[in-house]
N, CA, C and O of each residue as an XYZ file, in Angstrom:
960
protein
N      97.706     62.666    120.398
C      99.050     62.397    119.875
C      99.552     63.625    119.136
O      98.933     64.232    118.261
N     101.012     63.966    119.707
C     101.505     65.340    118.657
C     101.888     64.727    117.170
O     102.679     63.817    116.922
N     101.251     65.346    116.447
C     101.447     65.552    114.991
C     101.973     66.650    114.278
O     101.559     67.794    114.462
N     103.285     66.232    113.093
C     103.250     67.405    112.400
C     103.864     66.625    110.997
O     104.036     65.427    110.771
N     104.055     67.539    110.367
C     104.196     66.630    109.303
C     105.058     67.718    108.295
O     104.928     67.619    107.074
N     106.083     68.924    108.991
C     106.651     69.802    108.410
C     107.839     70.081    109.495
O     107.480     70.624    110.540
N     108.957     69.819    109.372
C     110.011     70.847    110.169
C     109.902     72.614    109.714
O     110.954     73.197    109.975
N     108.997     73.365    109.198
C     108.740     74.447    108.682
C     107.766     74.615    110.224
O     107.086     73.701    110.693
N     107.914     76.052    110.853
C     106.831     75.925    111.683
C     106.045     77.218    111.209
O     106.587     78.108    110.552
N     104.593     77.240    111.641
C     103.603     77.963    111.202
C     103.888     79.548    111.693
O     104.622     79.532    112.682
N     103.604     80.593    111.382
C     103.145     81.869    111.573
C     103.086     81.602    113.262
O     102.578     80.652    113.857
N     103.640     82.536    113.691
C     103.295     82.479    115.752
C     101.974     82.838    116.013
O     101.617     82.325    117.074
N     101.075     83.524    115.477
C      99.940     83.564    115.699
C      98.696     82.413    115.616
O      97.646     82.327    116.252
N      99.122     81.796    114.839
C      98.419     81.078    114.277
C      98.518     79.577    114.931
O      97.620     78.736    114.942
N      99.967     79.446    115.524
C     100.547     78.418    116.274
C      99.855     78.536    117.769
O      99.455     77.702    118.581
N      99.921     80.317    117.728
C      99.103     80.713    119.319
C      97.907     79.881    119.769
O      97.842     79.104    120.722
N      96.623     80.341    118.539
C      95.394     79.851    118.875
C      95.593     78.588    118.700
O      95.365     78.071    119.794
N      96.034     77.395    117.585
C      95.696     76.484    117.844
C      96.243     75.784    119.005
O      95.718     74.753    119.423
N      97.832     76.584    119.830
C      98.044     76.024    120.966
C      96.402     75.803    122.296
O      96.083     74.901    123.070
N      95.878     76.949    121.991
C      94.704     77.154    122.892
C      93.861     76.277    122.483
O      93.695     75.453    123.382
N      93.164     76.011    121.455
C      92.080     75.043    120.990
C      93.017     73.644    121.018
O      92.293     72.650    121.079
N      94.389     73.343    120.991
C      94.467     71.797    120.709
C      96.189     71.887    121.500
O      97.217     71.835    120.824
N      96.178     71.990    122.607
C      97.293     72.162    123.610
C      98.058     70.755    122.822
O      97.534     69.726    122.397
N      99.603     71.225    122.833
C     100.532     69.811    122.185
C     100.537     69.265    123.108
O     100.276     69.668    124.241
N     100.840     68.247    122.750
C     101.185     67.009    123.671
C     102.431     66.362    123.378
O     102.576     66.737    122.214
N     103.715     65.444    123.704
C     104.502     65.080    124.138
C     103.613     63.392    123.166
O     102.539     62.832    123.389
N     104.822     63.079    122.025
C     104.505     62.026    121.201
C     104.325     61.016    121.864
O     103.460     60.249    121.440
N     105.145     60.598    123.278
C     105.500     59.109    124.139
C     104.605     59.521    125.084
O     103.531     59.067    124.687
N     104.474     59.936    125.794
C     103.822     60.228    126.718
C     102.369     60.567    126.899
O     101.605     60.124    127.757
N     102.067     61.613    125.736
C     101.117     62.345    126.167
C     100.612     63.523    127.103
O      99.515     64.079    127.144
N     102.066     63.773    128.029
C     102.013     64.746    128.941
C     102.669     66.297    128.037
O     103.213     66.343    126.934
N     102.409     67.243    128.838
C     102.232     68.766    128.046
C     103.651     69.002    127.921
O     104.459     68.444    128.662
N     104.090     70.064    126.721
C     105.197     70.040    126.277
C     104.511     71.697    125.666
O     103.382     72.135    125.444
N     105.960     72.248    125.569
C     105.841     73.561    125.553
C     105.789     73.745    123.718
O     106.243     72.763    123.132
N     105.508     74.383    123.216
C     104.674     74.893    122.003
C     105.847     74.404    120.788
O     107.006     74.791    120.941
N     105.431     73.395    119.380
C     105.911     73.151    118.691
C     106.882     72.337    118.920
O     107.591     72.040    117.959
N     107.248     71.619    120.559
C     107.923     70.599    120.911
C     106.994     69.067    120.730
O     105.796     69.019    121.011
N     107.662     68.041    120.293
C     106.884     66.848    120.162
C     107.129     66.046    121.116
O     106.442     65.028    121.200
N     108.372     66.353    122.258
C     108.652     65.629    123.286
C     109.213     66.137    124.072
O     110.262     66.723    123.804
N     108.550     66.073    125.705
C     108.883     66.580    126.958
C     109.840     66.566    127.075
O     110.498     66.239    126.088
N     110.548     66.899    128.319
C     112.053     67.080    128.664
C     112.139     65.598    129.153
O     113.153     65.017    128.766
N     111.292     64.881    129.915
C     111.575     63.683    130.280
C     111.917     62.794    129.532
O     112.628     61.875    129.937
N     111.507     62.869    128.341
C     110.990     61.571    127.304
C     112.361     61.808    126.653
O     113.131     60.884    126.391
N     112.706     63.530    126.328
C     113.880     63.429    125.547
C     115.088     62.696    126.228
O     115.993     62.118    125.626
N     114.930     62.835    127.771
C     116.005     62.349    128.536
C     116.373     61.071    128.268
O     117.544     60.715    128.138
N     115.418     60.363    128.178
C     115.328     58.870    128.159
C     115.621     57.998    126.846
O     115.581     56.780    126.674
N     116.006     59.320    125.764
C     116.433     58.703    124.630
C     118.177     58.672    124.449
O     118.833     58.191    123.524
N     118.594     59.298    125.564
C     120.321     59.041    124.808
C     120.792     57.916    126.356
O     120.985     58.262    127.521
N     120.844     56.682    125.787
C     121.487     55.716    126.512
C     122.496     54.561    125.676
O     122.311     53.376    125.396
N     123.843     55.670    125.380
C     124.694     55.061    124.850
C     125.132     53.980    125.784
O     124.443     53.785    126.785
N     126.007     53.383    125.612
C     126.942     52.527    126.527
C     127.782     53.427    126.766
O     128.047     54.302    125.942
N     128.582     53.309    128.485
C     130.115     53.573    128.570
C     130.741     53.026    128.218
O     131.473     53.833    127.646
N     131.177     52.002    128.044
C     132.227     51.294    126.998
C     132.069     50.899    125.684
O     131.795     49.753    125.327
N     132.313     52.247    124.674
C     131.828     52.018    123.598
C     133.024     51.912    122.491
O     133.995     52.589    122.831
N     133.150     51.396    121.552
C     134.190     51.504    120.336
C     134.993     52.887    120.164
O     134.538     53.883    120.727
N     135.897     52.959    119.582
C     136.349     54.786    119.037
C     135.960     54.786    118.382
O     135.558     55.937    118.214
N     135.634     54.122    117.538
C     135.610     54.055    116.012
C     133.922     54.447    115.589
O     133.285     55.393    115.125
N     133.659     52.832    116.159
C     132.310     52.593    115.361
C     131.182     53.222    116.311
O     130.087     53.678    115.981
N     131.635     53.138    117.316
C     130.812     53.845    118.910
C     129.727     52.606    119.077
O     128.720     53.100    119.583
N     129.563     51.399    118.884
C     129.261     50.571    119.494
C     129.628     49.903    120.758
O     130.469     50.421    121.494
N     129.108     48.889    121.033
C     129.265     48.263    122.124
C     130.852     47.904    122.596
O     131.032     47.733    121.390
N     131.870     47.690    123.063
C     133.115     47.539    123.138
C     133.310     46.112    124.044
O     133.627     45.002    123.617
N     133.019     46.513    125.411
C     133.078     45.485    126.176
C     134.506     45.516    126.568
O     135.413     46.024    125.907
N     134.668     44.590    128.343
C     136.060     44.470    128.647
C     137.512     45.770    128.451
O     138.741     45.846    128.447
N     136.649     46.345    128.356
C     137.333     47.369    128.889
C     138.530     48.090    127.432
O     139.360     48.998    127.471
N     138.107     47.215    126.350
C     138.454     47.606    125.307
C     138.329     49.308    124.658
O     137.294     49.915    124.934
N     139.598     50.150    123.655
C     139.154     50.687    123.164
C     138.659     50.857    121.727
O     138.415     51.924    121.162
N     138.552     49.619    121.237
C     137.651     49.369    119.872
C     136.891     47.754    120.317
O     136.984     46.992    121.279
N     136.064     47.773    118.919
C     134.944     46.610    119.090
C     135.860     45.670    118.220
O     136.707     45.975    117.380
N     135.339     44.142    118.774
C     136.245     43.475    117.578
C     136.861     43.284    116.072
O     137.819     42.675    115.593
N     135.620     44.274    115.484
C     135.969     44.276    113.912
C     136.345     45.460    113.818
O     136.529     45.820    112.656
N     136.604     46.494    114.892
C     137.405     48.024    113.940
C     138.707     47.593    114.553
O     139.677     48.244    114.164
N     138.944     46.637    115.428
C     140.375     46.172    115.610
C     141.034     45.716    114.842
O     142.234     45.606    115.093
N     140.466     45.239    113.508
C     141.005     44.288    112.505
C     140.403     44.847    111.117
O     140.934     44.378    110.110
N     139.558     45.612    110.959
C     139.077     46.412    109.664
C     139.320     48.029    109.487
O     138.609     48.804    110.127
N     139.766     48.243    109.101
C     139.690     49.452    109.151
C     138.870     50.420    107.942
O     138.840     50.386    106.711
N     138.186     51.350    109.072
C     136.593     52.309    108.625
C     137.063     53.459    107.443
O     138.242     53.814    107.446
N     136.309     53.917    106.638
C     136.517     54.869    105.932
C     136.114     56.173    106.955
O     136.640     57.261    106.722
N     135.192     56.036    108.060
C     135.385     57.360    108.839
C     135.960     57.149    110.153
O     136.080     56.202    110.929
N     136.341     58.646    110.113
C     137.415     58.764    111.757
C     136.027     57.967    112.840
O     136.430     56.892    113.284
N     135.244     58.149    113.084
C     134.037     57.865    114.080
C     132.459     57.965    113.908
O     131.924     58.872    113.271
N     131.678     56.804    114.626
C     130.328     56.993    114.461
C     130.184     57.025    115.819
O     130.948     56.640    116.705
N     129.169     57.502    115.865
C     128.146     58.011    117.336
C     126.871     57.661    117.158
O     126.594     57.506    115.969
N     125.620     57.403    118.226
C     124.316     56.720    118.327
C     123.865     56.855    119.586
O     124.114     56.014    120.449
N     123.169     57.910    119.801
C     122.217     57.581    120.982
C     122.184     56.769    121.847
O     122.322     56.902    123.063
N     121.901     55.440    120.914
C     121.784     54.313    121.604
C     121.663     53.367    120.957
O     122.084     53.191    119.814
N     120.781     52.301    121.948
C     120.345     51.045    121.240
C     119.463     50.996    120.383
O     118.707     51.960    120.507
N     119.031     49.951    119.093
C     117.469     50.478    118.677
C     116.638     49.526    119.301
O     116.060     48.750    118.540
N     116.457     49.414    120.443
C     115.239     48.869    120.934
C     114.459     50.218    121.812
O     114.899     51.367    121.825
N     113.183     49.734    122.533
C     112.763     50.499    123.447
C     111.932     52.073    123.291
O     110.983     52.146    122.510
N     112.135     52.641    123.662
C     112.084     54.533    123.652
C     112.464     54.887    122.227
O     111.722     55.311    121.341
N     113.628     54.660    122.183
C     114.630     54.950    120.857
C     114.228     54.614    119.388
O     114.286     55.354    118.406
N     113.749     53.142    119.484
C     113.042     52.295    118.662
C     111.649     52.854    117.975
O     111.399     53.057    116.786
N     111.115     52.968    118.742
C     109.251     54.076    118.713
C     109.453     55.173    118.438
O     108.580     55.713    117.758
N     110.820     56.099    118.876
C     110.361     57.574    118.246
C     111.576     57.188    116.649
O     111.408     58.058    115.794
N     112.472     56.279    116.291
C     112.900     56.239    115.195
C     112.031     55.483    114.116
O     112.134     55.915    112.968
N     111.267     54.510    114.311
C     110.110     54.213    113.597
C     108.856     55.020    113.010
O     108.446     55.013    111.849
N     108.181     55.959    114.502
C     107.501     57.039    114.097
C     107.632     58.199    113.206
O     106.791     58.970    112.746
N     109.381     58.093    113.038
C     109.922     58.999    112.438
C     109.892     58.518    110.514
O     109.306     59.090    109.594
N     110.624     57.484    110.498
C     110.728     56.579    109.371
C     109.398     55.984    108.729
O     109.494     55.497    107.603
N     108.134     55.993    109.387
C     107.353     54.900    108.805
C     106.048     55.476    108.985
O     105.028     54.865    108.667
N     106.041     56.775    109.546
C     104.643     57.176    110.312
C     104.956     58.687    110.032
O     104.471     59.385    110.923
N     105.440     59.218    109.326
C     105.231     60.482    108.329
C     105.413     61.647    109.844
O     105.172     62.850    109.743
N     105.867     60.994    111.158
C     106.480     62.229    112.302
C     107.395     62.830    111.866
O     108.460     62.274    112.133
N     107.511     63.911    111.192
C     108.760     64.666    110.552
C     109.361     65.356    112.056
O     110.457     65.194    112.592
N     108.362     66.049    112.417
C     108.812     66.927    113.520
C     109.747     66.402    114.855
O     110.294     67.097    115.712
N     109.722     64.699    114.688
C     110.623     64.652    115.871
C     112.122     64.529    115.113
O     113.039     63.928    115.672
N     112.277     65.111    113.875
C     114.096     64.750    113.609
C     114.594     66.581    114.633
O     115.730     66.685    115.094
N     113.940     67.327    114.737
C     113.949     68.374    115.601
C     114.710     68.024    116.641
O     115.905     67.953    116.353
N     114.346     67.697    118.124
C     114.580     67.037    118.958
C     115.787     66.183    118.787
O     116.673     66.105    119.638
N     115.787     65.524    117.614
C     116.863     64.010    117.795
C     117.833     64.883    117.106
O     118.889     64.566    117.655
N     118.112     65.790    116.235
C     118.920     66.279    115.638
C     119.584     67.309    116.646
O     120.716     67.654    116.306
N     119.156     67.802    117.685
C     119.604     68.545    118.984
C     120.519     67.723    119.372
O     121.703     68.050    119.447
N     119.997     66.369    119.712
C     120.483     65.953    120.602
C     121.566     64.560    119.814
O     121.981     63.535    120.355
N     121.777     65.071    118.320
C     122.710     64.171    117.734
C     124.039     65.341    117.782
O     125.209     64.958    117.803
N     123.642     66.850    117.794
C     124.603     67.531    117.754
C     125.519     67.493    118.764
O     126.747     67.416    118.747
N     124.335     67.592    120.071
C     125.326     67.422    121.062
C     126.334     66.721    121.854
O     126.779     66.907    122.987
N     126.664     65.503    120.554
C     127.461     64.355    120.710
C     129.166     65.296    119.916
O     130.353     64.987    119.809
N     128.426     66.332    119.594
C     129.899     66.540    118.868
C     130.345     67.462    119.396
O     129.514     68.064    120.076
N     131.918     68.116    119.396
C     132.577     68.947    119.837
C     133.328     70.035    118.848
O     134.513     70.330    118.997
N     132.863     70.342    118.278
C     133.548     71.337    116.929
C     134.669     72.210    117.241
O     135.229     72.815    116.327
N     135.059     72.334    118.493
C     136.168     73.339    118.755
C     137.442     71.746    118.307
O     138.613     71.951    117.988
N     136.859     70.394    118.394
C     137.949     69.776    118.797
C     138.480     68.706    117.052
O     139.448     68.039    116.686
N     137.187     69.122    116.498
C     137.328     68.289    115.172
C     136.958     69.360    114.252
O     136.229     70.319    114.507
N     137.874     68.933    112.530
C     137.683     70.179    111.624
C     136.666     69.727    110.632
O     136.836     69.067    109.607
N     135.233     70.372    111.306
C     133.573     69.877    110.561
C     133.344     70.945    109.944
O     133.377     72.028    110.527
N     133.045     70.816    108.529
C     132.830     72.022    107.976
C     131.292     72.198    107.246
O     130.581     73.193    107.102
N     131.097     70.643    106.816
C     129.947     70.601    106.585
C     128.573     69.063    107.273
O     128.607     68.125    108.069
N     128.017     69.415    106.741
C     126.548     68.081    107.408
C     125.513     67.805    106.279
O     124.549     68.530    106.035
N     125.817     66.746    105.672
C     124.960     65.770    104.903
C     124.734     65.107    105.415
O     125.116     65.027    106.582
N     123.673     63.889    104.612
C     122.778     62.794    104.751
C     123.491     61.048    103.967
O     124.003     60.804    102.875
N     123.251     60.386    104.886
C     122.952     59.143    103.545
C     121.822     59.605    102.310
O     120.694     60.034    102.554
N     122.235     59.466    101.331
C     120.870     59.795    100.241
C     120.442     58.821     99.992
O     120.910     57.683    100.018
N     118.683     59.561     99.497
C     117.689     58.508     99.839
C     117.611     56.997     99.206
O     118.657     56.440     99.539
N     116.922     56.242     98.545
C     117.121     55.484     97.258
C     115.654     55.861     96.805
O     114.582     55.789     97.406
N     116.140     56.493     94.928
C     115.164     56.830     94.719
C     113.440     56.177     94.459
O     112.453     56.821     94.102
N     113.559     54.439     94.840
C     112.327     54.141     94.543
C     111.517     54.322     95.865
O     110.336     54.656     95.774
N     112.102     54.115     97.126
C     112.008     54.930     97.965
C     111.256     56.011     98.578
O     110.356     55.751     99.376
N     111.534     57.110     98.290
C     112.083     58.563     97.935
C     110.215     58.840     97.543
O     109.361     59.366     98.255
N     110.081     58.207     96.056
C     109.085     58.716     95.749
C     107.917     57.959     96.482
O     106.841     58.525     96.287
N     107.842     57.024     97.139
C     106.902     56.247     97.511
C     106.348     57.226     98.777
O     105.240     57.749     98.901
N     107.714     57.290     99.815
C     107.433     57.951    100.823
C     107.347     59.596    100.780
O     106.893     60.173    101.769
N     107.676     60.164     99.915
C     107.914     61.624     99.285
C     108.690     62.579    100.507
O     108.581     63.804    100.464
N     109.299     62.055    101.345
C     110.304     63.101    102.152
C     111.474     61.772    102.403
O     111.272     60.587    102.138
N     112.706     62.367    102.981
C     114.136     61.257    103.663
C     114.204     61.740    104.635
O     114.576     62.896    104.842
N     113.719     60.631    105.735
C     114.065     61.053    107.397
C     115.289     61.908    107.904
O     115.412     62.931    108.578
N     116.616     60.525    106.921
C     117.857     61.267    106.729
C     118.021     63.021    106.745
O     118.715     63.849    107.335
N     117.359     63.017    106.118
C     117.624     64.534    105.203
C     117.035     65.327    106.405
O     117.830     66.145    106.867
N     115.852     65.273    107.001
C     115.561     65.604    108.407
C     116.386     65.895    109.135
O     116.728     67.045    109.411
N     116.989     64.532    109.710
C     117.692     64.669    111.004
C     119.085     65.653    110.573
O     119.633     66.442    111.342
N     119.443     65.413    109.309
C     120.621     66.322    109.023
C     120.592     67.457    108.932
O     121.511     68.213    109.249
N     119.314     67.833    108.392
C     119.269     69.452    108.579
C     119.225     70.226    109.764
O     119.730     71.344    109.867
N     118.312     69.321    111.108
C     117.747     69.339    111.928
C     119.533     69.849    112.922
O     119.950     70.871    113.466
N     120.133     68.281    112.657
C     121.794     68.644    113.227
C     122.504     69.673    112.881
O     122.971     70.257    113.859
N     122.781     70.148    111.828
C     123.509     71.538    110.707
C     123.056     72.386    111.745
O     123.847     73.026    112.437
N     121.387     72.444    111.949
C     120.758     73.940    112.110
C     121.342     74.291    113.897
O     121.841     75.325    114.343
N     120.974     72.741    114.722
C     121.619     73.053    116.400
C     123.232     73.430    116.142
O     123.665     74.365    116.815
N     124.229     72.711    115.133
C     125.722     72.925    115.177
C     126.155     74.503    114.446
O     127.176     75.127    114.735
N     125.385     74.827    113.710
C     125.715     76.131    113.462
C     126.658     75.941    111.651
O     127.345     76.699    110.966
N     126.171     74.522    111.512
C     127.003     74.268    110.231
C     125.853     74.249    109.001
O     124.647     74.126    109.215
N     126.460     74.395    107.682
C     125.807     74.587    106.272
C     125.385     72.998    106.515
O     126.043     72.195    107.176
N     124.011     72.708    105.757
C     123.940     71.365    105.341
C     123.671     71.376    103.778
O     122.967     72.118    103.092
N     124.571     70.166    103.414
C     124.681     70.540    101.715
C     124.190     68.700    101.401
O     124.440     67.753    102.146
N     123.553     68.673    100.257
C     123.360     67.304     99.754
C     124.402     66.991     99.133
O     124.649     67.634     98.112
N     125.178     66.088     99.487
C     126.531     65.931     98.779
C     126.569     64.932     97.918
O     127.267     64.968     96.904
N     125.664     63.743     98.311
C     125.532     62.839     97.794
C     124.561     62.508     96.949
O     123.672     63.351     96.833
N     124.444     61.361     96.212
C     123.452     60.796     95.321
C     123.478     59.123     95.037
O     124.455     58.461     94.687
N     122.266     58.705     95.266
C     122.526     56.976     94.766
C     121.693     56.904     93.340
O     120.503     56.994     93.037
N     122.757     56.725     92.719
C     121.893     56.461     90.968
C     120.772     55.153     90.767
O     119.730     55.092     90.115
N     121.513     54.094     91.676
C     120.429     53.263     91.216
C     120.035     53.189     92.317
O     120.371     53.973     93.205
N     118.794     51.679     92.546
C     117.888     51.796     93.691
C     118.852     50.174     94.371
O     119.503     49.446     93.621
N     118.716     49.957     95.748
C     118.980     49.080     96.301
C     118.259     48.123     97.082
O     117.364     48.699     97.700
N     118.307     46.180     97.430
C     117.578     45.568     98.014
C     117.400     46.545     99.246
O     118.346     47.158     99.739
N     115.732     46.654     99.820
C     115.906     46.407    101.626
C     116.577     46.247    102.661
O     116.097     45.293    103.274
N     117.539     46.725    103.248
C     118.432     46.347    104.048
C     118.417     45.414    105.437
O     119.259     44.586    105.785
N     117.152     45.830    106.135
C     116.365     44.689    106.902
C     116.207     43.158    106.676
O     115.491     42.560    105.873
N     116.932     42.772    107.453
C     116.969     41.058    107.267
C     118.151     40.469    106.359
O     118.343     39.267    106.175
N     118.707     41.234    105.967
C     119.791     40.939    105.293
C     120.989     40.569    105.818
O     121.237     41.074    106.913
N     122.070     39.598    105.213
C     123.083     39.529    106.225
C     124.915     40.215    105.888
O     125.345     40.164    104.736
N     125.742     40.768    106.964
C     126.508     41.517    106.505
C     127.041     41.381    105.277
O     127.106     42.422    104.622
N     127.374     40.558    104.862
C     127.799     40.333    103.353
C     126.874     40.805    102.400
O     127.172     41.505    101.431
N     125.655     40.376    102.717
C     124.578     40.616    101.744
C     124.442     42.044    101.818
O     124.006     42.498    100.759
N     124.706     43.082    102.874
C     124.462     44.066    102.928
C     125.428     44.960    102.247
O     125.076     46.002    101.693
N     126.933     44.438    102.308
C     127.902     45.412    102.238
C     127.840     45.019    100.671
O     128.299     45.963    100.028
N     127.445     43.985     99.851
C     127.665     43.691     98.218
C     126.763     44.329     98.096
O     127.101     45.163     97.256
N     125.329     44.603     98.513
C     124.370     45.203     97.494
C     124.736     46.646     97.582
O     124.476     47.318     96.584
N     125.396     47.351     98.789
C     125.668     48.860     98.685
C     126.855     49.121     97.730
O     127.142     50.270     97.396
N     127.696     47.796     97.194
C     129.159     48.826     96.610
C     129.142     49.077     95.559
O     128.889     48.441     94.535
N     129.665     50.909     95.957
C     129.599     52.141     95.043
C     128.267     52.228     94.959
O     127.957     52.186     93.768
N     127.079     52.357     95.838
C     126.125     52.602     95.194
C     126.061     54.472     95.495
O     125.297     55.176     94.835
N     126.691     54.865     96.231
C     126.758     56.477     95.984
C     128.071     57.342     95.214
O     129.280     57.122     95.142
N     127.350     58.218     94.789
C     127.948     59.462     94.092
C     128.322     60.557     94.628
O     127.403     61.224     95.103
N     129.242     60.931     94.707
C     129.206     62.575     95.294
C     128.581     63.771     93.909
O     128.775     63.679     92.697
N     127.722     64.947     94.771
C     127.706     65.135     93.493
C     128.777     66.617     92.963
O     128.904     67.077     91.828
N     129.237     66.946     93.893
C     130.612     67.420     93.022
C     131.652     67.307     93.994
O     131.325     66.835     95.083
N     132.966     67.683     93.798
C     134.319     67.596     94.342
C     134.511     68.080     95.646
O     133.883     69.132     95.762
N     134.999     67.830     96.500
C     135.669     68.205     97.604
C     136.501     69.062     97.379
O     137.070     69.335     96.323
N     136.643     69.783     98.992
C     137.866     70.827     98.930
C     138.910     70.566    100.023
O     139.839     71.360    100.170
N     138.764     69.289    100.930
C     139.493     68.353    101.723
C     138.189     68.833    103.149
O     138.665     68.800    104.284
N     137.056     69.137    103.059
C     136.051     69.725    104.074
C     135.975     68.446    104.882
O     136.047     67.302    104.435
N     135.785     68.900    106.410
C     135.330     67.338    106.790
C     134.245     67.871    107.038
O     133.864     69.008    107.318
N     133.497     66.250    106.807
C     131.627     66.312    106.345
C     131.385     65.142    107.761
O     132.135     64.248    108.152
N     129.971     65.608    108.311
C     129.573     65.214    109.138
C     128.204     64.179    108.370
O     127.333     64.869    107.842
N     127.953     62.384    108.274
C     126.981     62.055    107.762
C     126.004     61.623    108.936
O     126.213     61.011    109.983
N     124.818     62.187    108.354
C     124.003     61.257    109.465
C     123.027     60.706    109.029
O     122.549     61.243    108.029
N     122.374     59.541    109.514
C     121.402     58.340    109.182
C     120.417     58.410    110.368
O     120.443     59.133    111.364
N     119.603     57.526    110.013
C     118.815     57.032    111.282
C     119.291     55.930    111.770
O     119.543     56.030    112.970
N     119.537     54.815    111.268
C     120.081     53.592    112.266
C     121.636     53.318    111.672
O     121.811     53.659    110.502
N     122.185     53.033    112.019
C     123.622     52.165    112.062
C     123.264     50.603    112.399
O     123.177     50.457    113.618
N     123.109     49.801    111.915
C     123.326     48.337    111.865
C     124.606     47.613    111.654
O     125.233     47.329    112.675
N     125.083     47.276    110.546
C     126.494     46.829    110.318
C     127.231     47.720    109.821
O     128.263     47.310    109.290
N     126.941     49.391    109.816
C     127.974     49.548    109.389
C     127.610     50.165    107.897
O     127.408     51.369    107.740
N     127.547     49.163    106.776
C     127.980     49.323    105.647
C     127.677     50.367    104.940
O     128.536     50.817    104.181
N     126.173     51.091    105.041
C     125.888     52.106    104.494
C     126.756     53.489    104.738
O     127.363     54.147    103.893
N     126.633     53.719    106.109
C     127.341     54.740    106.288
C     128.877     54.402    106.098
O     129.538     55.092    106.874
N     129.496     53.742    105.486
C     130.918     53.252    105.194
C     131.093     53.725    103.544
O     132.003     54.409    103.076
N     129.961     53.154    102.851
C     130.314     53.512    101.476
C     129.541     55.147    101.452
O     129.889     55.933    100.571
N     128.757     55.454    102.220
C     128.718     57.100    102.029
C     130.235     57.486    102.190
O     130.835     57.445    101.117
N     130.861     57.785    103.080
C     132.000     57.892    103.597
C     132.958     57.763    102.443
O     133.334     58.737    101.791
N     133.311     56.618    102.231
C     134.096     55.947    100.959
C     133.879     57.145     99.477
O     134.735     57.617     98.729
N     132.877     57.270     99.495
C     132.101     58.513     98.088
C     132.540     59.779     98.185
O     132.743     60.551     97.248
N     132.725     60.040     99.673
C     133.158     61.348     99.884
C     134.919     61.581     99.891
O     135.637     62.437     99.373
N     135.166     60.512    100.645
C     136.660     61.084    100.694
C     137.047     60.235     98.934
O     138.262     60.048     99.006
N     136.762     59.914     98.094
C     136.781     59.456     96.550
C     136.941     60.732     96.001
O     138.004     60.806     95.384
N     136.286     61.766     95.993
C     135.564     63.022     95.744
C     136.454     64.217     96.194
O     136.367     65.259     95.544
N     137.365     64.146     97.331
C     138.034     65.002     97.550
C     137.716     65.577     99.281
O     138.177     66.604     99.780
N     137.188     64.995     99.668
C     136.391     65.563    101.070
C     137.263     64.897    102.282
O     137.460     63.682    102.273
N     137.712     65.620    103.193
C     138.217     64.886    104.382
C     137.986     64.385    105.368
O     137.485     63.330    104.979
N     137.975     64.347    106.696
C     137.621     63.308    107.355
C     136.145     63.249    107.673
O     135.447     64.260    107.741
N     135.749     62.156    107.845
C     134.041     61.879    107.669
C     133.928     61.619    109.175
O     134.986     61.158    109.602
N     133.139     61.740    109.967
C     132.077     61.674    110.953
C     131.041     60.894    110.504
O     130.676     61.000    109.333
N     130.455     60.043    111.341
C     128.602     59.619    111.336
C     127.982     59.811    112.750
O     128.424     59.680    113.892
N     126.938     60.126    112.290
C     125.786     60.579    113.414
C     124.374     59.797    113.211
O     123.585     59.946    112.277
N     124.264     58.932    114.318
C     122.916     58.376    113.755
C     121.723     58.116    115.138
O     121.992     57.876    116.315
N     120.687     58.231    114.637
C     120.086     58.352    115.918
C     119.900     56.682    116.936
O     119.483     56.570    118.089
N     120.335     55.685    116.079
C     120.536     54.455    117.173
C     121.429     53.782    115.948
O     121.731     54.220    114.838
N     121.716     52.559    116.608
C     122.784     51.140    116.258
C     121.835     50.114    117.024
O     121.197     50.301    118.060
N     121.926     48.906    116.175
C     121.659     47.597    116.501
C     122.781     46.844    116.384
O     123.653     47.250    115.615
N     122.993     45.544    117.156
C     123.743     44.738    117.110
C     123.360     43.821    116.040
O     123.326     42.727    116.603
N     123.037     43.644    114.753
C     122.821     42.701    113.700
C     124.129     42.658    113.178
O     124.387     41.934    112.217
């Protein structure tokens, strides 16, 4: 199984020999993958299966030929658009878990490539790329934010600064198993910006999108703050 446990990569020499004594391997698979990659070209393939008929907005599921999902037809988002890979079941599911729960730092690499390449920068004005921030009880338990990964990981393929913009002062319930209400009351205002905007639009990215709410009140913090139009980038969405 490929392991790493640093987006920092080692000295090339040193990466050399142990390529020779302990050839990488490809996290899903197990088949060979070229040096300091955690996943083949195949495996990466098999992780972006958005829908074609997806929301503008929220980039979920749409259906019928719609161009929004039923609730950005009738709510309206604090950001211009979210984007997602995909579904979180499957492929998607295993390398975002491995990522979140199993200390795989090295695949926000890979997913952060391939969160960039959902965006078009000649066509939207992105100036910068933050994270949801972590919650600090969190934070220290697990001692790194996937978040913070995949965002740097995105900044570094888009060619943009990544800045921590945000902050959550206090700590929040679990979000798992919770239901939208329950989700969107325990997040409000739970982030801070931590200084002013200059009207920049900020690109946020997460690991999952579920209902929404988190990446809504990030969003909400920023344009509060002075920051302009918000983006989300996340490496899947569930239908909960």
């Amino acid at each position: 199984m490929w392991r790493a446990t640093s987006l920092v990569e080692p000295p090339r020499a040193v990466a050399a020999v142990g390529a020779l004594l302990y050839p990488p391997r490809c996290y899903l698979c197990a088949g060979p993958v070229h040096l300091m990659e955690p996943l083949c070209r195949a495996c990466k393939a098999e992780l972006f299966s958005a829908p074609t008929e997806t929301c503008g907005v929220c980039g979920c599921a749409a259906g019928g030929g719609q161009s929004l999902c039923s609730d950005c037809a009738v709510t309206p988002r604090p950001y211009l658009w979210a984007r997602s890979l995909g579904s979180y079941d499957g492929t998607l599911a295993v390398v975002v878990q491995a990522l979140k729960y199993h200390g795989e730092r090295a695949l926000a690499r890979p997913l952060g490539k391939l969160l960039a390449a959902m965006v078009d920068p000649a066509s939207e004005e992105i100036h910068l790329v933050t994270c949801v921030p972590p919650d600090p009880r969190r934070l220290k338990q697990r001692s790194y934010h996937p978040a913070r990964d995949l965002a740097r990981a995105t900044a570094r393929a888009l060619g943009f600064p990544y800045r921590d913009l945000l902050r959550k002062p206090r700590a929040t319930p679990p979000q798992v198993g919770r239901s939208r209400r329950q989700r969107i009351g325990a997040l409000h205002e739970a982030f801070r910006a931590r200084r002013l905007g200059k009207d920049e639009g900020v690109i946020v990215v997460d690991d999952v999108f579920t209902t929404g709410a988190t990446v809504a009140e990030a969003a909400r913090a920023l344009r509060a703050a002075g920051y302009g139009d918000v983006f989300v980038l996340t490496v899947a969405h569930t239908s909960d």
